[in-house]
ZATOR-114715 format. One line per field, with one value per residue (C-alpha): residue number from 0; x, y, z; residue in one letter. Coordinates in nm, 3 decimals, decimal comma, padded with zeros to 5 digits. Example, Ala and Ser with C-alpha at 12.3 -4.5 7.8 and 13.67 -1.06 7.14 Angstrom:
// ZATOR-114715
seq: [0  1]
xx: [01,230  01,367]
yy: [-00,450  -00,106]
zz: [00,780  00,714]
type: [A  S]
//
This chain:
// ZATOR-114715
seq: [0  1  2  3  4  5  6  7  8  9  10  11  12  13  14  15  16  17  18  19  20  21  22  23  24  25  26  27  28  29  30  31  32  33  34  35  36  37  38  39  40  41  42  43  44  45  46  47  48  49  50  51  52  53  54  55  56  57  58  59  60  61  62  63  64  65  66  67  68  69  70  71  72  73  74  75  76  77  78  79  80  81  82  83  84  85  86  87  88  89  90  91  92  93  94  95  96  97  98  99  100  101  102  103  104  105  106  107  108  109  110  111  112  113  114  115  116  117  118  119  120  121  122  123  124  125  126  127  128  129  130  131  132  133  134  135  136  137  138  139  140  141  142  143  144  145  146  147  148  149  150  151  152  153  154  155  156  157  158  159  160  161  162  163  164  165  166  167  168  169  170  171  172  173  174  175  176  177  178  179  180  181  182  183  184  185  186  187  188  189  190  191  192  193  194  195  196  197  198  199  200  201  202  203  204  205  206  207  208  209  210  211  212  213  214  215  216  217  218  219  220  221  222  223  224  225  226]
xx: [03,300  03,581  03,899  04,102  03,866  03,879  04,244  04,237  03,981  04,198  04,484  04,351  04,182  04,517  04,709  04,442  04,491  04,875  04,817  04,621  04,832  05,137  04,951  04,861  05,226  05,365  05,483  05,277  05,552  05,337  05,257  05,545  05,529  05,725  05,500  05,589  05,465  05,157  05,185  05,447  05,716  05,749  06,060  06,292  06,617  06,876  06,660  06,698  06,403  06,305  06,194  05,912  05,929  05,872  05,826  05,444  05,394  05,717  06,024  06,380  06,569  06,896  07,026  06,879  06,973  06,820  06,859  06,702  06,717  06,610  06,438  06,358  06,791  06,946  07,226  07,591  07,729  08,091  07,966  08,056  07,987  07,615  07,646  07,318  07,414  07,247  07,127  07,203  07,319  07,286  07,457  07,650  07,531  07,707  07,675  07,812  07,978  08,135  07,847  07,687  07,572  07,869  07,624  07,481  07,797  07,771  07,436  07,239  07,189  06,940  06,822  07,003  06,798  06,460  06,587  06,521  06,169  06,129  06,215  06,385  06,340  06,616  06,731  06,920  07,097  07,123  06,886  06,941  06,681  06,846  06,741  06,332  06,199  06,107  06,294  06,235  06,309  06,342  06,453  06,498  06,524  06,241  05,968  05,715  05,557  05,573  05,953  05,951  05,795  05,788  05,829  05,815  06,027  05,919  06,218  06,008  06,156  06,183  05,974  06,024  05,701  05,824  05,765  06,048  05,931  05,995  06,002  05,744  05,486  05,512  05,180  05,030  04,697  04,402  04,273  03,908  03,900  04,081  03,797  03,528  03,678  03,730  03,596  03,310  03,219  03,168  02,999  02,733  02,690  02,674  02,398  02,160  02,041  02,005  01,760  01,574  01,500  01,395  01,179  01,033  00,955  00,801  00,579  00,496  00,414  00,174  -00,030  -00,025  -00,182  -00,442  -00,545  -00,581  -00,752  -01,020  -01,116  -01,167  -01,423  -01,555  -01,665  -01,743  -02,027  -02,164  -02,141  -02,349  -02,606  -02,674  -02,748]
yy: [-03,386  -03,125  -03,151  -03,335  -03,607  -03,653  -03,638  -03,983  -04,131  -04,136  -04,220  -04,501  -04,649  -04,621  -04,786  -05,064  -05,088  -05,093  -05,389  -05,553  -05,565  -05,657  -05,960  -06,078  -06,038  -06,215  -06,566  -06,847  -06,967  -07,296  -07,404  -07,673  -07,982  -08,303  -08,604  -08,979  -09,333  -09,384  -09,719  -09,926  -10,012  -10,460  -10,598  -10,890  -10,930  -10,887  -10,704  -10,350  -10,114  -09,761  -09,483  -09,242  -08,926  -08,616  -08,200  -08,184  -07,897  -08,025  -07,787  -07,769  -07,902  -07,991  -07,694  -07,771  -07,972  -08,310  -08,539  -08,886  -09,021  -09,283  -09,074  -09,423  -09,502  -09,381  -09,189  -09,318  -09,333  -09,273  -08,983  -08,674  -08,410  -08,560  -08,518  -08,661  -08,971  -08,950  -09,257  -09,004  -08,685  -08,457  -08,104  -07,860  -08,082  -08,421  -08,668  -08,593  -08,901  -08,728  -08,837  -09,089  -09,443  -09,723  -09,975  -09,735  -09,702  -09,729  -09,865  -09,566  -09,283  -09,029  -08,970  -08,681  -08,655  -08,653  -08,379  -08,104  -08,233  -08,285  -08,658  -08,704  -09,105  -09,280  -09,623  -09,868  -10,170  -10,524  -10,447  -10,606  -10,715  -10,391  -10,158  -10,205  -09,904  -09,511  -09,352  -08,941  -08,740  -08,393  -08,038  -07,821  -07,480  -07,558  -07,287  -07,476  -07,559  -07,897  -08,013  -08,355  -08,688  -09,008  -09,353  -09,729  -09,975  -10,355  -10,660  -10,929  -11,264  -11,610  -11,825  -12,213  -12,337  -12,716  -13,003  -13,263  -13,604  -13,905  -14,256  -14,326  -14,050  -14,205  -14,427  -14,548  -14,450  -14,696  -14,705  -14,785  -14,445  -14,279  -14,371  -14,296  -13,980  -13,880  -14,052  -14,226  -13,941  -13,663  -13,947  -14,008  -13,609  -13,591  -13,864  -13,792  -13,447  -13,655  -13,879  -13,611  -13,441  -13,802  -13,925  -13,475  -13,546  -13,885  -13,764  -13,462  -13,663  -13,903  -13,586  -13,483  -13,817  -13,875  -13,502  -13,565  -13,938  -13,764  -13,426  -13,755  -13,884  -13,573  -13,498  -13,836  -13,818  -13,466  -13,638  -13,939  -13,708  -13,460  -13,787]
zz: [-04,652  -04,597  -04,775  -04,560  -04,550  -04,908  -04,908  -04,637  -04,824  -05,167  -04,941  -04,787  -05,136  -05,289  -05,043  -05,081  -05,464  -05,403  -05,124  -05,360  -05,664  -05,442  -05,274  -05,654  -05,776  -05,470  -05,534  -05,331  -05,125  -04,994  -05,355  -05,349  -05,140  -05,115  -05,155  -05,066  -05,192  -04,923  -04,981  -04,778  -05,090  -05,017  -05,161  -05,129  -04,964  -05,231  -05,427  -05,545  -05,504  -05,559  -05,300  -05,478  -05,357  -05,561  -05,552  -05,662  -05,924  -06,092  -06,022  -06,116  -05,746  -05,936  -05,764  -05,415  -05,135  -05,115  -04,771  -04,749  -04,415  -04,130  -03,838  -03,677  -03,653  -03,338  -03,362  -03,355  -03,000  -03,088  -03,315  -03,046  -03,309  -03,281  -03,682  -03,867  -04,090  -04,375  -04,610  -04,891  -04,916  -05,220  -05,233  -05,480  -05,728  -05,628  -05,375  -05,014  -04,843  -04,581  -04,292  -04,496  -04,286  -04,385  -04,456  -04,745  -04,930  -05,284  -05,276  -05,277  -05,595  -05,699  -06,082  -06,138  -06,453  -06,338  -06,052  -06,325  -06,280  -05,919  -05,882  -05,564  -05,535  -05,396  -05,566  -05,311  -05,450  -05,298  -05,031  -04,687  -04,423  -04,162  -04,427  -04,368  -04,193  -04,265  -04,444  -04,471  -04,772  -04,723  -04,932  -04,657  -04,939  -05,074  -05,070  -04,941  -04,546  -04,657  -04,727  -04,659  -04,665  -04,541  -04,718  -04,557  -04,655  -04,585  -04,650  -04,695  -04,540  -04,737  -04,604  -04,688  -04,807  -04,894  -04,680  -04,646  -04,807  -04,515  -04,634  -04,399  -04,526  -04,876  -04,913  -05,244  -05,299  -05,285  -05,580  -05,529  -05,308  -05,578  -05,793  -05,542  -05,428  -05,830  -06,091  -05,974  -05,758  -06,076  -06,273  -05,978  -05,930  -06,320  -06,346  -06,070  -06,270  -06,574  -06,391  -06,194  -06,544  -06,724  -06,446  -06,483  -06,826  -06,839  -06,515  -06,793  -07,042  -06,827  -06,682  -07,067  -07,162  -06,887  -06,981  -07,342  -07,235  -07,056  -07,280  -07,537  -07,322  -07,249  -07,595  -07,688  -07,411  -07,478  -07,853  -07,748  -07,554  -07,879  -08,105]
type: [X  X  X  X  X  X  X  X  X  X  X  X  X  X  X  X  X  X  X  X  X  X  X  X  X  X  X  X  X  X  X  X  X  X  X  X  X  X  X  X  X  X  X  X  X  X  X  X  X  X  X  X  X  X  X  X  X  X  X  X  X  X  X  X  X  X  X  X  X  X  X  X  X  X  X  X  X  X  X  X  X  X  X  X  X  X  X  X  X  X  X  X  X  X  X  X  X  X  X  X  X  X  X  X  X  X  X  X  X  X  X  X  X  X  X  X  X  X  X  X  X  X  X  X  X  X  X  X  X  X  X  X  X  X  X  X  X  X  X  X  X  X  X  X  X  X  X  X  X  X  X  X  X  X  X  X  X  X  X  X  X  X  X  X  X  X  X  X  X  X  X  X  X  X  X  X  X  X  X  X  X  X  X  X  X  X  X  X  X  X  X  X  X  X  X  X  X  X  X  X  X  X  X  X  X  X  X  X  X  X  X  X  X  X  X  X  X  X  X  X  X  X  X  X  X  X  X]
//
């Protein structure tokens, strides 16, 4: 090997090392990523519920932009800016109102002290049967390839269970079927084990006795023949 070549050979390994220690120093921008309750979240009309989402290792967003959202809604008509309305809007540290959805006002807020730990779940207060759906929470500066997540929201409806009493459905019980259908009933089903296992043992102790009877005789004869 001439001199050159050993020249491009050290070249080339150093430039490796260099690559090397760069790529190890190099923050892992995909290790961040927004997860979501997987579960639907069920709650009642009036109700107020919680969103889970969070940024999974925990991180400091305080300082981030945080957007929760309905990607389901269409978008406002009379809106000719075709501005995204936002369920709730979180940047430069406060709440932004400015394109927020009406029927969201003042019932939405984040925990702005869990956000120094990566809790981005939504509360929303007094919810309303229009709010079930998917909702989408999303950190768009986040260094990650996953910066958002989904969550479903089910309003369960109230559902009347009670049957209107009629004079006319109003009966009184017969009582001889009340004590067929109850009380003489378990007493029956109660009894007939009791019997099976009396009429078991005295059938035991018969076979016992005719057993017994007849080993007696037995030995009484072979007793007879000896003499």
């Amino acid at each position: 090997m001439d001199v050159a070549d050993f020249r491009f050979s050290v070249s080339l390994r150093a430039l490796n090392l260099i690559f090397m220690l760069f790529s190890a120093l190099t923050p892992v921008e995909a290790q961040f990523h927004v997860v979501g309750s997987r579960q639907p979240i069920i709650t009642n009309p009036g109700d107020d519920v919680i969103l889970p989402c969070y940024v999974e290792p925990k991180i400091n967003v305080a300082g981030l932009t945080v957007e929760w959202s309905r990607p389901d809604r269409r978008p406002d008509p009379n809106d000719h800016l075709s501005r995204v309305e936002y369920v709730h809007l979180y940047r430069h540290n406060r709440e932004m109102t400015d394109m927020k959805l009406p029927s969201y006002f003042g019932r939405t807020a984040l925990f702005k002290d869990g956000l120094r730990e990566g809790n981005i779940s939504l509360r929303i207060t007094n919810v309303t049967q229009e709010d079930e759906g998917r909702y989408r929470c999303f950190v768009p500066k986040l260094k990650s390839q996953t910066k958002s997540s989904i969550v479903h929201l089910i309003v369960a409806k109230t559902v009347t269970t009670e049957t209107p009493l009629h004079p006319e459905t109003l009966q009184t019980p017969d009582l001889a079927e009340e004590f067929h259908s109850k009380g003489g009933l378990s007493r029956r089903s109660r009894l007939i084990p009791l019997v099976v296992f009396c009429g078991f043992i005295l059938l035991c102790v018969a076979v016992a006795g005719c057993w017994f009877t007849e080993s007696k005789r037995q030995k009484t004869e072979l007793a007879s023949a000896a003499l």
